[in-house]
C-alpha positions, 0 to 999 in steps of 0.5 A, a space after each residue: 257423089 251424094 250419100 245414100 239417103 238412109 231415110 227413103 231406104 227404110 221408107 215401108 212404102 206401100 203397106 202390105 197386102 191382105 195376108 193370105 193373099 198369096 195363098 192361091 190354087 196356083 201358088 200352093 201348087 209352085 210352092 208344093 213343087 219347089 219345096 219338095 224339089 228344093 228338099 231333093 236337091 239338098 238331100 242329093 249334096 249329102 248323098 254325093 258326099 258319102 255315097 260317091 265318097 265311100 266308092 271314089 273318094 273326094 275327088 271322085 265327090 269334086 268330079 261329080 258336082 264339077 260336071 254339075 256345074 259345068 253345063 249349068 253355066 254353059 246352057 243356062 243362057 239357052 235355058 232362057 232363050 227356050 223358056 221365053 220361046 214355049 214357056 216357062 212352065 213348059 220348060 220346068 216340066 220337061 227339066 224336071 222329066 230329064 231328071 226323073 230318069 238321070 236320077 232314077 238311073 243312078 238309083 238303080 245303079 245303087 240299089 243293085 250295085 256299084 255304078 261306074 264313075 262314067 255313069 255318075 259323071 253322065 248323070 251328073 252333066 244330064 242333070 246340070 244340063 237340065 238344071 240349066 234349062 230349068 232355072 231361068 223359068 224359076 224367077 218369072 214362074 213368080 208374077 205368073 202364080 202371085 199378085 204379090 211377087 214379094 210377099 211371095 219370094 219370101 215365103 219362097 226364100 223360107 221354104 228354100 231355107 227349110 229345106 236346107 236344114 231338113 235335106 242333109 238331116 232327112 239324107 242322113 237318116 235314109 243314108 243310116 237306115 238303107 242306101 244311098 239308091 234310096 236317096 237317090 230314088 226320093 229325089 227322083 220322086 220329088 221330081 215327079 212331085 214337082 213336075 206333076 204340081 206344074 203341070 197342075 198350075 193354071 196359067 192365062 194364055 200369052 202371046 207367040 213371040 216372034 220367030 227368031 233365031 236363037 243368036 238373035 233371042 240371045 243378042 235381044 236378052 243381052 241388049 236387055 239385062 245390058 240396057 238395065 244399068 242397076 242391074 249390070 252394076 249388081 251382077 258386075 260387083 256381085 262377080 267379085 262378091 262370089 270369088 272373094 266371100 260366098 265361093 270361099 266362105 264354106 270350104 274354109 268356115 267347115 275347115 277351120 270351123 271343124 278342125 277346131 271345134 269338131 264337125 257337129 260344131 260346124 253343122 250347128 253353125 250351119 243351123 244358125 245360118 238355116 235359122 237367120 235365112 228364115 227369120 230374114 224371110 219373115 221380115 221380107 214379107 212384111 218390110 216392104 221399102 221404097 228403094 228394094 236394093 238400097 234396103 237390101 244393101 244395108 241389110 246386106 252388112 250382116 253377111 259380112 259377120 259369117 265369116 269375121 267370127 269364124 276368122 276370128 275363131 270366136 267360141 260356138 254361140 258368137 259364130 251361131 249368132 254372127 252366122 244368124 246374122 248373115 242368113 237374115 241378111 241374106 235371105 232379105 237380100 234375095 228377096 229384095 233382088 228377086 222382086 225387083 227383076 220380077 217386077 222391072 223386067 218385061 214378061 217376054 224377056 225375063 227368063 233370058 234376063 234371068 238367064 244372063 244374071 244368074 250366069 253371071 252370078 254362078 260364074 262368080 262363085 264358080 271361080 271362088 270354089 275353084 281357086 280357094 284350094 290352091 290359094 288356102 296352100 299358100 295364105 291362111 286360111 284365117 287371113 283369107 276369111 278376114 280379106 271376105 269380110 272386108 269384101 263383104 262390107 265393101 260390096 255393101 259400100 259399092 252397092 250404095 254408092 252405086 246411083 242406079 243402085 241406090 235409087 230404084 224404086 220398088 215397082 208393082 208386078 208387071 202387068 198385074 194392074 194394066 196388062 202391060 209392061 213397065 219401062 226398064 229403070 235406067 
């Protein structure tokens, strides 16, 4: 098998487009609705944490995210099947809609006293469901709002990292000076917010699909992603990615981190991981390489750093830096990846492609938070974050040495130039 040819992997290709070229009607009005969206949700993990904590404990905490997760990996197929159907746009509306009223329910059982475990469980899997129904529609949102995929993708991936580190803080704050009904009530707001910037986006009309059967859109949106060999290769090694380093990594970075070193050594760590996703962002707007993937894949080695020094108990500034390192790497990963599904993929069959790939993906991850627990008991914790490390740059190996992989070339959003739809890279 040839060796990655490291020269055309650091090929910037194509300079970059004018620099506010992205900053549209109609992409100010996405990004406004995906921030904001994006603060909610990462406010909502600190208010499920304390909130539900306090009255349940941590199981009670495990059963809410769990019921979560669990529609979300069920329904997001069919999540697919209906954006490509009526539109994604349409679908992320109605999503959000639903999560209006779950969330709005649970603030209300908050501010006027203590919901039932039944009611928060109900929520949560109204809210899953929903989330499923609207994530497919995310990634093709994208070509639709911007001429510039990448470009966009990362101001998107900084906007995602931003919040991530002003939600818990701002959840926190809220937490300490009201309620947890407070919280609940601005991330049923932010919804709204979300929803109402949608609804503003001006979108060209598009064709009708044909009628179809929901199975047949289903088996048509498999025969798609199957069809794409660099992608089925990605999501197969990236199965084993979720399991065996990103499932695991925060439960045992937050426990050995915070047993010792304390629990605000572990939020500063966090910070450096916040940090290097929004450098890792910047230099996605402006690194624009030949082969996406095999870039991606070689920055992709700075993962594995997160979790070799947090096993390696190192002090405070190398885990910060080592952390740094992996959100760079991985937000110019996502980036990476994002534009090429965008841009490889048919308009008529991205959300159900989506759909496929981030089953795959979650259901991954999935399986690592589950099993981390029971396995912890068994092996320490400390030789199970070197095994993710090893992992970690063995998924970068595998990705390389992977032809289809290695070779994609970066491709123009589809149907920007032409009007029509760029043939599957095999």
């Amino acid at each position: 098998m040839e060796s990655p040819d490291m020269t055309a992997v650091l090929d910037r290709g194509q300079p970059p487009v004018t620099r506010n070229s992205i900053w549209t009607r109609d992409f100010t009005l996405y990004f406004g609705a995906r921030s904001v969206a994006l603060l909610g949700d990462a406010m909502m993990q600190v208010a499920a944490a304390l909130a539900v904590g306090a009255i349940y404990g941590i199981a009670g905490v495990g059963y809410v995210l769990a019921i979560f997760t669990t529609p979300f990996v069920l329904f997001v197929l069919f999540g697919g099947v209906f954006a490509d159907r009526i539109g994604a746009r349409t679908m992320m509306v109605g999503a959000d809609a639903v999560r209006i009223v779950s969330q709005g329910t649970v603030a209300v059982a908050f501010l006027t006293g203590v919901p039932p475990l039944w009611l928060l469980l109900a929520c949560s899997f109204v809210a899953g469901t929903a989330a499923a129904m609207f994530q497919p529609g995310v990634n093709s949102m994208v070509p639709l709002v911007a001429r510039d995929p990448q470009r966009a993708n990362a101001t998107l991936k900084i906007a995602d990292a931003a919040s991530q580190l002003g939600g818990p803080v701002l959840a926190g704050l809220v937490m300490a000076l009201s309620s947890a009904g407070v919280v609940y009530s601005l991330n049923a707001a932010a919804f709204a917010f979300s929803a109402l910037c949608l609804t503003l986006i001006r979108l060209a009309p598009t064709a009708r699909p044909e009628r179809a059967s929901v199975l047949r859109d289903l088996r048509r949106g498999w025969a798609e992603f199957r069809s794409r060999t660099w992608m089925c290769a990605v999501i197969i090694i990236w199965v084993f990615f979720g399991m065996l380093v990103f499932g695991p990594s925060i439960p045992l970075g937050s426990r050995l981190i915070g047993e010792r070193l304390g629990d605000a050594a572990y939020g500063w760590v966090m910070a450096g991981l916040g940090v290097g996703t929004v450098i890792g962002g910047l230099v996605a707007i402006r690194f624009r390489p030949s082969r996406p993937l095999a870039a991606g894949a070689v920055a992709m080695i700075g993962f594995g750093f997160g979790p070799l020094v947090t096993a390696l108990e190192l002090p405070l500034p190398q885990l910060m830096a080592g952390h740094l390192l992996g959100g760079m790497a991985w937000a110019f990963w996502a980036v990476m990846w994002s534009t090429s599904v965008q841009t490889q993929v048919a308009p008529d069959v991205l959300n159900r492609v989506t759909a496929y790939e981030v089953a795959g993906s979650v259901s991954g991850i999935a399986v690592g938070q589950a099993l981390v627990g029971p396995v912890s008991g068994v092996i320490d914790p400390r030789d199970l974050l070197l095994t993710s490390a090893g992992v970690s740059f063995a998924v970068c190996a595998a990705l390389l040495l992977t032809p289809s992989v290695r070779k994609l070339r970066r491709a123009g959003p589809v149907g920007v130039s032409d009007g029509g739809s760029l043939s599957p890279a095999h």
